[in-house]
C-alpha positions in Angstrom: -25.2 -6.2 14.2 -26.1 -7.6 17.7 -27.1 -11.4 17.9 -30.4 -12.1 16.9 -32.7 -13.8 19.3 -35.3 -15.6 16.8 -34.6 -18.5 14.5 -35.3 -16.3 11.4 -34.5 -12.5 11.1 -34.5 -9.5 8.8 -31.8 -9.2 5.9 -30.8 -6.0 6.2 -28.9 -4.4 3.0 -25.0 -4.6 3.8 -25.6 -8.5 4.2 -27.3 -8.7 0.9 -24.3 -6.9 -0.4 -22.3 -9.5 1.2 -24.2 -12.6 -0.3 -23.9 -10.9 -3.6 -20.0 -11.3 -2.8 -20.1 -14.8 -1.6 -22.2 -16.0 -4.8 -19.8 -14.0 -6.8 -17.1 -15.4 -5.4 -18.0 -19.3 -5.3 -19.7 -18.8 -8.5 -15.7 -18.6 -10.0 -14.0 -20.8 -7.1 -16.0 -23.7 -8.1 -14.9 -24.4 -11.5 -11.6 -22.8 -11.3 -10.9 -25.6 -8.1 -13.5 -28.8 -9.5 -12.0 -28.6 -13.2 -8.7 -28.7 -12.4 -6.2 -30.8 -10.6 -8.5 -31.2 -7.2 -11.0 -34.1 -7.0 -12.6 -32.8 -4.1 -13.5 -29.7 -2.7 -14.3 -28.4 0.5 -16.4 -25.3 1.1 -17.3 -24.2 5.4 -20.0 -21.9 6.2 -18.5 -21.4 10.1 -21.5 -19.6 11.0 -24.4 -20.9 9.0 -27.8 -19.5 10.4 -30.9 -20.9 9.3 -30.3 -20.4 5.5 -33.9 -18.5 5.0 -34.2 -15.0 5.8 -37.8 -13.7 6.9 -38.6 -12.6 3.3 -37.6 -15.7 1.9 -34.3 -14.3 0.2 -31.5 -17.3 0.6 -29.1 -17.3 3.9 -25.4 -17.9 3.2 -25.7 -22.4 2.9 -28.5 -21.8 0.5 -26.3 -19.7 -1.6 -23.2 -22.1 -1.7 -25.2 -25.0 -2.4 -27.2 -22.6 -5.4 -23.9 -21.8 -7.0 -23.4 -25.4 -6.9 -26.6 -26.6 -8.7 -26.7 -23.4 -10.9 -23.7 -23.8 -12.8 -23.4 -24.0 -16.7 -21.1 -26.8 -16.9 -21.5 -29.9 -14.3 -19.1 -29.6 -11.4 -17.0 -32.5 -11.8 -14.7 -32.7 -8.3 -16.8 -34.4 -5.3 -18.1 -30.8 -3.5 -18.2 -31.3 0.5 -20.1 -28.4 2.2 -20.0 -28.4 5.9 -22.4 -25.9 7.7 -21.9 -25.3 11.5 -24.4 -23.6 13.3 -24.5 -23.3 17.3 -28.2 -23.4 17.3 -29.9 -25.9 17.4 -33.3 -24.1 16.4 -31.5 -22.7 13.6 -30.0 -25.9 12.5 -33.5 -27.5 12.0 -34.2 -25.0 9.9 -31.8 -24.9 8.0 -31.9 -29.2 7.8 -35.3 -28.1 6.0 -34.6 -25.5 3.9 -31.8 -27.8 2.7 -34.0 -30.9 2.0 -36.6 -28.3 0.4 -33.6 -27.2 -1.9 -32.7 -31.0 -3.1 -36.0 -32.2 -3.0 -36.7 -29.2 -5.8 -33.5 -29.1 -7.9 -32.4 -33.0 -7.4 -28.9 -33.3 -5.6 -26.2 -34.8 -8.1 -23.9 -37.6 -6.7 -21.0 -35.4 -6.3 -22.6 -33.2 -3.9 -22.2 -34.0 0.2 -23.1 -31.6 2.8 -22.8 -32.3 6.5 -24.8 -29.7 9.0 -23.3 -29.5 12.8 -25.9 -29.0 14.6 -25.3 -27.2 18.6 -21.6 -26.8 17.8 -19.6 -23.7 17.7 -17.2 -23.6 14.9 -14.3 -23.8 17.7 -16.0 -27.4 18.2 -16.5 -28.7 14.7 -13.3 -27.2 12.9 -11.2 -30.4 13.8 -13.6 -32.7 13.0 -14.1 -30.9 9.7 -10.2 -31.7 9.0 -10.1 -34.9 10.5 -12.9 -36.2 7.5 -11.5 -38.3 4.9 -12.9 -35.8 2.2 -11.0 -32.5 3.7 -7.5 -34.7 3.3 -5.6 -32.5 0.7 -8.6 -30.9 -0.1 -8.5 -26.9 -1.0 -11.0 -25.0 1.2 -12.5 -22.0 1.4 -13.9 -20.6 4.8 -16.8 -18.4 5.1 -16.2 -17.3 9.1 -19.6 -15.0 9.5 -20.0 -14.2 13.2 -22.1 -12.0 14.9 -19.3 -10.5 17.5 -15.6 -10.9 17.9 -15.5 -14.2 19.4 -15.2 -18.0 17.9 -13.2 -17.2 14.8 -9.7 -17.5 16.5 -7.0 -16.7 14.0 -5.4 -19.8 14.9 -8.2 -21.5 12.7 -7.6 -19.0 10.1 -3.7 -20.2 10.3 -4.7 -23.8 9.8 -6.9 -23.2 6.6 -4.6 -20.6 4.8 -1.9 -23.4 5.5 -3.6 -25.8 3.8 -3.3 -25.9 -0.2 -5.0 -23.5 -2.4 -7.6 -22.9 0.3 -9.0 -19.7 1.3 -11.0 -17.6 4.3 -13.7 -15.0 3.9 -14.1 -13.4 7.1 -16.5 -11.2 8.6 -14.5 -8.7 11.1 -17.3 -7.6 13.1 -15.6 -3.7 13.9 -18.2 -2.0 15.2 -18.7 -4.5 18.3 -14.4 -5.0 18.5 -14.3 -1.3 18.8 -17.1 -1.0 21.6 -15.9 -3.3 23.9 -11.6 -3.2 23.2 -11.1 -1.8 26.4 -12.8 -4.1 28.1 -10.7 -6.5 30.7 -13.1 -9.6 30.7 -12.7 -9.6 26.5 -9.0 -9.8 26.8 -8.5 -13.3 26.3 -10.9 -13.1 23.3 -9.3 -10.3 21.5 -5.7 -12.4 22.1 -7.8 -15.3 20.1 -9.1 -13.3 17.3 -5.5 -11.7 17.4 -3.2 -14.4 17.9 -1.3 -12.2 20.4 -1.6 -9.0 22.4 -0.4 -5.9 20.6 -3.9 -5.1 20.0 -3.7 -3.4 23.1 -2.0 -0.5 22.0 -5.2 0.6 20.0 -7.1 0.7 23.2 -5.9 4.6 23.7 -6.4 5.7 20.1 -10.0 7.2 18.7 -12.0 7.6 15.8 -10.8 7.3 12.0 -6.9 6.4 13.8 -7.9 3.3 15.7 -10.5 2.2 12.9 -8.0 2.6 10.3 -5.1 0.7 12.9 -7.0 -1.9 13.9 -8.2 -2.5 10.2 -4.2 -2.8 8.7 -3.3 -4.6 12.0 -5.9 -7.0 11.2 -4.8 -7.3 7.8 -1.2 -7.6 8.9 -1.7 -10.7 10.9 -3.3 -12.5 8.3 -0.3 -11.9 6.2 2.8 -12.4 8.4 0.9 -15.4 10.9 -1.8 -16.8 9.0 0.5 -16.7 5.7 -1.9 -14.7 3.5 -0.1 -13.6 0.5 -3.2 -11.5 -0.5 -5.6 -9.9 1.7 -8.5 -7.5 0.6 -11.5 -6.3 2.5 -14.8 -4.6 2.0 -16.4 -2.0 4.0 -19.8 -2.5 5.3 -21.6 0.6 7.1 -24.7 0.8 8.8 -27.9 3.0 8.3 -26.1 6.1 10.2 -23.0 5.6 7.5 -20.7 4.2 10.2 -18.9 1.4 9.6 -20.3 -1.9 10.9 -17.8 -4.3 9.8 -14.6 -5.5 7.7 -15.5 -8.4 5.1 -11.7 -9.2 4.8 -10.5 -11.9 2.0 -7.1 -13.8 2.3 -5.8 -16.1 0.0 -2.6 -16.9 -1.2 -3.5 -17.2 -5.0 -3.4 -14.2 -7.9 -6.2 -16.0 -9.4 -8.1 -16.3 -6.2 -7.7 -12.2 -5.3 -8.6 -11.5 -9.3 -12.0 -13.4 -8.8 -12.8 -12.0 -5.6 -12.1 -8.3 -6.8 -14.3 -9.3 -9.8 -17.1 -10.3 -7.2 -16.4 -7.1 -4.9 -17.1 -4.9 -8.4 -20.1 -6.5 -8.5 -21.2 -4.8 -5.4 -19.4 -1.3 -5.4 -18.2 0.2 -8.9 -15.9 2.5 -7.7 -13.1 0.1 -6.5 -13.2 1.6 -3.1 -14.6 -1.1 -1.8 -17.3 0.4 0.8 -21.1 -0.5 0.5 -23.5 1.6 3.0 -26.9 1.7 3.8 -26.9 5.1 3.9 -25.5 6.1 0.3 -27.8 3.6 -1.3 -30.4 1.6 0.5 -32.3 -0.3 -2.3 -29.7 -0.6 -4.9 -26.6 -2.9 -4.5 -24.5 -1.6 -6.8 -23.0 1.7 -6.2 -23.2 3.4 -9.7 -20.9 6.0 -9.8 -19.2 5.9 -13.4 -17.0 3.0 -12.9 -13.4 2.8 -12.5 -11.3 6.0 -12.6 -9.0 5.8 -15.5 -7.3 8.5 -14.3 -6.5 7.1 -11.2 -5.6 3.9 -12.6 -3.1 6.3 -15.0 -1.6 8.1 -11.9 -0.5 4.3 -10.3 0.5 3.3 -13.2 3.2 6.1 -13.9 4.2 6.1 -10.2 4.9 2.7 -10.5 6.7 2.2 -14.1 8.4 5.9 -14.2 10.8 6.0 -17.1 10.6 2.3 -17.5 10.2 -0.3 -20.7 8.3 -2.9 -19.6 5.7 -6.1 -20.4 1.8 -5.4 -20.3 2.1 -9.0 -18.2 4.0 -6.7 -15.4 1.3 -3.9 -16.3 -1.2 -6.5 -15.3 0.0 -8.1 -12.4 0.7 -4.7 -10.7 -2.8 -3.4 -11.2 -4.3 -7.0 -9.8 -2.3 -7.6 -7.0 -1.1 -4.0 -5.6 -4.4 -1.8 -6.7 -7.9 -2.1 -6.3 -8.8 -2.2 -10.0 -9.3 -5.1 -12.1 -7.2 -6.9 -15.3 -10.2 -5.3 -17.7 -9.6 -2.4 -16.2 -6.1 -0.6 -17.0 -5.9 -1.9 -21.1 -8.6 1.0 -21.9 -6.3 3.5 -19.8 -3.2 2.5 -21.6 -5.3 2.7 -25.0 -6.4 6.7 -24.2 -2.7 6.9 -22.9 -1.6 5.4 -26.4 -4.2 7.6 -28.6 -3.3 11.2 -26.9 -1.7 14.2 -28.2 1.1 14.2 -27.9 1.0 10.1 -26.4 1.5 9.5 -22.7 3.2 6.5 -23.3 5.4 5.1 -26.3 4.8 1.3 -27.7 8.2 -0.3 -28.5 8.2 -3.2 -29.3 4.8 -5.1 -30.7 3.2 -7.8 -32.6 3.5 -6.4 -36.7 -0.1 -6.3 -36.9 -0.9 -4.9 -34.1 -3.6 -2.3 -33.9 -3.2 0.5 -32.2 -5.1 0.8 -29.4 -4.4 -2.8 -27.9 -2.3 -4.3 -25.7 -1.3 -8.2 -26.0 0.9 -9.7 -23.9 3.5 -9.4 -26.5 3.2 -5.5 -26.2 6.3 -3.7 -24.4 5.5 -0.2 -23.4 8.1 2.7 -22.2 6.4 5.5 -19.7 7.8 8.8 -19.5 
């Protein structure tokens, strides 16, 4: 999507897809972060906008601050939302849709938000860090540019580095892939990068360099930035060509569990693609759910002729598939209930019923 001109725009469907993940998401990161050991909080929208779209429907600062207010239980940890937005147009706006917001719901003591008005994110990430509420603070980033520009991966480094913080990022492809081979982006691509073997995807086409530059992508948030989880989503536009890479890095389990929970939300099938042009009124893709017999196939391939834990079960389908925890205990149950059994329980709880799976639960595979 190119830059828009105006203060306000259109929301067009693949962003609604990706607010529904980013309310989702923060609707879990809140209390998971707030009622534990963390007294404060920091969330960053790096590319705010005006936070009204022209229907009305909320832009992304709305949204955080929403979660925020809308919560069951209070949020007890001092929340600091920073929102940086280059223009200054934009920025006013937002400044009133803000006000409009508190001035409605009432803004609890525990809620701060600072808006950087004319400053590129570039600009206001170190003074972000250098406030006295960001020390030992856990973050999570929300980097949503328009191109490929202003979202180093150095910055990405720096928050992933920090504890129990976390990036969503917006990897804008379908602008990286137009303009790779050009020389006056180089610099650019080495930022967004953090290096040059990008190059070598510069003489590759179609589905290839797409599918390189997406895992090379995904690679440098693990090995430089120190990701110990990455995930992404796949936006396409109204010709069913992928537009962009929402990509999520995090180093906790509980951190990827909630955003696959939130990326469900939006696309059923655990592929993780949203397009326009499957379904343009209706966010989430109904399809039948999960495949159990996928989930089954990964499963055996994984534990072949081995006894093991459902806790191993568990953490192998949330960290190395795309399906969820509430996900693979219906599979083993129809795997458990089949004639003849696909899998043997050995060792279990005495009054267990069959069918379920506590942690307790130690399974043999053929």
């Amino acid at each position: 999507m190119a830059a828009p001109a105006t203060a306000i725009w259109t929301l067009d469907p693949h962003t609604q897809a990706k607010h529904v993940i980013l309310r989702k998401y923060v609707d879990q990161w809140l209390p998971i972060l707030s009622h534990g050991r963390f007294p404060k909080v920091v969330f960053i929208d790096g590319f705010a906008g005006p936070g009204v779209y022209e229907d009305g429907s909320d832009g992304s600062p709305i949204i955080a601050l929403k979660a925020f207010l809308d919560h069951a239980s209070p949020i007890t940890a001092q929340v600091h939302f920073h929102f940086v937005e280059e223009k200054g147009q934009r920025a006013d706006v937002l400044a009133r849709e803000i006000s409009k917001l508190l001035e409605a719901r009432g803004k609890p003591s525990n809620l701060h938000y600072t808006i950087y008005a004319g400053e590129t994110f570039v600009e206001a990430y170190p003074k972000i860090i250098a406030a006295k509420s960001s020390s030992s603070a856990p973050m999570l980033a929300f980097i949503d540019p328009f191109g490929w520009t202003g979202a180093p991966i150095s910055i990405v480094e720096d928050i992933l580095g920090r504890q129990s913080s976390e990036v969503l990022m917006n990897f804008m492809f379908e602008e990286i892939n137009r303009f790779l081979a050009q020389p006056e982006q180089a610099d650019n691509f080495d930022a967004l990068f953090g290096g040059p073997d990008w190059r070598r995807f510069i003489h590759t086409k179609g589905t290839e360099r797409k599918v390189g530059i997406r895992e090379y992508y995904a690679e440098r948030l693990s090995t430089l930035a120190g990701a110990r989880f990455v995930r992404f989503f796949e936006m396409r536009n109204s010709r069913d060509l992928t537009d962009y890479f929402l990509f999520f890095a995090t180093k906790s389990q509980k951190g990827l569990l909630a955003m696959k929970r939130a990326m469900w939300r939006v696309d059923d099938s655990g592929a993780f693609i949203f397009s326009d042009a499957t379904n343009p009124n209706q966010l989430v893709l109904l399809d039948g759910g999960p495949d159990g017999r996928e989930i089954e196939r990964q499963i055996l391939r994984q534990f072949k002729g081995q006894v093991v834990k459902v806790p191993e079960i568990m953490q192998f389908v949330v960290e190395e598939t795309a399906y969820l925890d509430t996900h693979f205990k219906s599979v083993l149950k129809a795997m458990e209930e089949a004639t003849p059994p696909r899998l043997e329980v050995v060792d279990a709880p005495q009054r267990r019923r069959r069918g379920t799976f506590p942690d307790t639960v130690t399974i043999r595979f053929p």
